[in-house]
C-alpha positions, 0 to 999 in steps of 0.5 A, spaced: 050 140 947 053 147 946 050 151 939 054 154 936 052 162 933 055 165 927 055 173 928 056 176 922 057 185 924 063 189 921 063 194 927 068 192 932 065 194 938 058 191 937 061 184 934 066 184 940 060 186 946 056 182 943 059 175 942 061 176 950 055 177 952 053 171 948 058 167 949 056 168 958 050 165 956 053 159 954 054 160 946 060 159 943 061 164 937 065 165 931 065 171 927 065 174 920 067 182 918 063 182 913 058 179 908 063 174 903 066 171 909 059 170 913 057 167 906 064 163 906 063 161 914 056 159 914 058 153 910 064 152 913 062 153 921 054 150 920 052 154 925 046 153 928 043 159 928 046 167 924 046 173 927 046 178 920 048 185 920 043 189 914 049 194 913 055 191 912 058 195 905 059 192 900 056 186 900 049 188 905 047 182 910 040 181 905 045 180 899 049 175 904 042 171 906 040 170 899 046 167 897 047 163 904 039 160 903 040 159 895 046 154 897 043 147 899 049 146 904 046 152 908 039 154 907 036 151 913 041 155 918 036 160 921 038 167 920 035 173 925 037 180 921 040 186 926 039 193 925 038 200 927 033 201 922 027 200 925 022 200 919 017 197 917 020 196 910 026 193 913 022 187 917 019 185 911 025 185 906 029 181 912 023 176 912 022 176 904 030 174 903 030 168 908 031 171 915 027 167 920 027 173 925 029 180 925 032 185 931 033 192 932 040 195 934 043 197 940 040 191 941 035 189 948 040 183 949 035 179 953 029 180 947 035 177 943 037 170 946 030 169 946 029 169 940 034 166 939 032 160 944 026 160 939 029 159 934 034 153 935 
């Protein structure tokens, strides 16, 4: 059964090439803009896995986690943050919120996939 990946990234040109490259892979992919609709699309679409853009604007990536594992609906959807802050700090806040993963940006694609595949 094909898994289905929710890509939560307000950048263009990052959610289009990644959700290409993902998509070869054989996932299907829907896509949010921004924190509210990866929120609101998490308990709509019940992907069965996210990837969580950290700086989205208004609403960051770690606020959309915490709201995202505080619903029973979807708390169990394992979320891999993604960022291009390399930081310590950053690792540790994304696993404090509820991420199962986290992944630095530009993003080394094939280190991506796998932890993917571990982690659905």
């Amino acid at each position: 059964m094909t898994k289905t990946i929710l890509l939560v990234e307000d950048n263009e040109m990052n959610r289009d090439m990644l959700s290409r490259r993902l998509i070869r892979q054989g996932f299907n992919v829907t896509c949010a803009v921004d924190g509210p609709s990866g929120v609101a699309m998490a308990k709509s679409e019940s992907p069965d896995l996210i990837l969580m853009d950290v700086a989205l604007g208004e609403m960051d990536g770690w606020e959309a986690t915490v709201l995202i594992k505080a619903d029973p609906a979807t708390r169990a959807i394992p979320i891999i943050a993604l960022t291009a802050h390399a930081l310590a700090s950053d690792r540790q806040k994304s696993h404090e919120v509820g991420c199962i993963d986290f992944d630095t940006k530009p993003v080394d694609f094939a280190r991506l996939v796998g932890k993917i595949q571990s982690h659905i």
